[in-house]
Every structure is written in C-alpha cells, then in structure tokens.
C-alpha positions as CSV (number, residue, x, y, z in Angstrom):
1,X,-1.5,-7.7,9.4
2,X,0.3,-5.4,11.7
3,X,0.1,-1.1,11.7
4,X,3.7,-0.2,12.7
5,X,4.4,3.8,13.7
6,X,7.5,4.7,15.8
7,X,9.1,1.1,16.1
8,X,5.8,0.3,17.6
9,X,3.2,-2.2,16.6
10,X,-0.3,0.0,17.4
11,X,-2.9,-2.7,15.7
12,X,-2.4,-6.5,15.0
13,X,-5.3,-8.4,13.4
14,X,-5.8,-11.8,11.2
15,X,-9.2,-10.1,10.3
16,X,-8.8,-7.1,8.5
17,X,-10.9,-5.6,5.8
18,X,-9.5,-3.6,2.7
19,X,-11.2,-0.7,1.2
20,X,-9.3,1.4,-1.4
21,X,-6.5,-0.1,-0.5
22,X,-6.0,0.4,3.1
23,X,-6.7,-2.5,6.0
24,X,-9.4,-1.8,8.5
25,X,-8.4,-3.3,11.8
26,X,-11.1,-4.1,14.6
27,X,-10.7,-2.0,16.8
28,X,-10.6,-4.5,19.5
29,X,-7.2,-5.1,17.7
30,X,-6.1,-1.8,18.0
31,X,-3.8,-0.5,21.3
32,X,-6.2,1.9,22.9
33,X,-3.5,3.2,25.1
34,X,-1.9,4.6,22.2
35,X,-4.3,6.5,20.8
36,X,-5.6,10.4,21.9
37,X,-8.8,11.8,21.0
38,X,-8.9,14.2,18.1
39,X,-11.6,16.3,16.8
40,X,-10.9,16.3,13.0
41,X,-13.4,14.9,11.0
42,X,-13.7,14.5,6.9
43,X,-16.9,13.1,4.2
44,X,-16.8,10.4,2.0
45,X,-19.3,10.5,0.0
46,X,-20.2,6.9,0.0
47,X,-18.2,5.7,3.5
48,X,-20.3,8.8,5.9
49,X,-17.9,11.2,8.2
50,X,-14.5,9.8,9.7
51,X,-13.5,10.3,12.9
52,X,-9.7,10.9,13.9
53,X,-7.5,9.6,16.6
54,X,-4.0,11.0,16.8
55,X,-0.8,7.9,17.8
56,X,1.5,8.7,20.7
57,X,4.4,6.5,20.9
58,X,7.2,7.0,23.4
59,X,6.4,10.8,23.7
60,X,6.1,11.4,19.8
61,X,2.8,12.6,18.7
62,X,1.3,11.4,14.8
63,X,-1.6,13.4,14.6
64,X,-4.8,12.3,13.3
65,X,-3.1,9.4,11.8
66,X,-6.0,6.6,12.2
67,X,-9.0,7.4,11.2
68,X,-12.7,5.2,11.5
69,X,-16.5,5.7,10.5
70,X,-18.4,5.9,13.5
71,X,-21.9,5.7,11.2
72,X,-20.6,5.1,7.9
73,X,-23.1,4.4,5.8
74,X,-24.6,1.2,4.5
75,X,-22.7,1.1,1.7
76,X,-19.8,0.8,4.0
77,X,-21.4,-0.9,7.1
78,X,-18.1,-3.7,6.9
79,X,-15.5,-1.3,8.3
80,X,-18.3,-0.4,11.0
81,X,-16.1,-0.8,14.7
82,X,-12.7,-0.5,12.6
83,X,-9.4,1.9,12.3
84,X,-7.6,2.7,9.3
85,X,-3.7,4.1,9.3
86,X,-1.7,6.5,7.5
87,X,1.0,9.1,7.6
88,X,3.7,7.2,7.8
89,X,1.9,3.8,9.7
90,X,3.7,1.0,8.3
91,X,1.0,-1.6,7.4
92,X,2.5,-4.8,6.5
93,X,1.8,-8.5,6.5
C-alpha cells in the first residue's frame, strides 16, 4: 500500500492494518521528513486520543492530515506505532 499527497509517496508498507476502512501504516514506513508536528488532538471512544501530524510536500502544507493513537486503548492496541491518512492522501494498492 502506498499514501500519495502532492505527487509524493509519504508512507509505503506491505504491512498495513485496516480499521474502519483506512490503512495504518508503521510508522517506520512512514517519511518522517515529511511530516510537522501538530497539536490537534480528537477521542474515539474505543481507539483513545489521536495525535496529528500535518504533510509538507514541495512547500505545500496538508494540515493535520495523518493522524495516530499514541495510547490507544486495548481495544485498539494493533494500530499502536501506526499513521493513518486523509484529506485528500491518496491510499492505493
């Protein structure tokens, strides 16, 4: 699986996890140099509190557009060390 934003491929894994509907990349997977801190943060109540990173990509700014569970709860403890995308990150096979 790959997470596309900007004409750029930002994660790239064989080994992601789905979870209503959206892939979980490791973060080991994931191109740190992309991504800028953010300090939006939302509940699930059965996942725990997401964190936010925001995507730069050749000076274009997608904010909080990956999000991951820092704690999440047990219930959840498979997308433990993992990002999710959205707003318009293409994630495709």
């Amino acid at each position: 699986m790959k997470a596309i934003w900007n004409g750029t491929v930002v994660a790239e894994s064989d080994d992601t996890v789905v979870v209503e509907g959206n892939h979980y990349f490791p973060a080991e997977s994931v191109r740190e140099d992309l991504m800028r801190p953010s300090g939006t943060t939302t509940v699930c109540p059965w996942k725990g509190t997401a964190s936010y990173k925001s995507l730069e990509v050749d000076g274009a700014v997608n904010a909080d557009a990956a999000w991951y569970y820092p704690e999440p709860k047990d219930a959840a403890r498979e997308i433990s060390g993992r990002y999710a995308f959205w707003k318009g990150v293409e994630v495709t096979a």
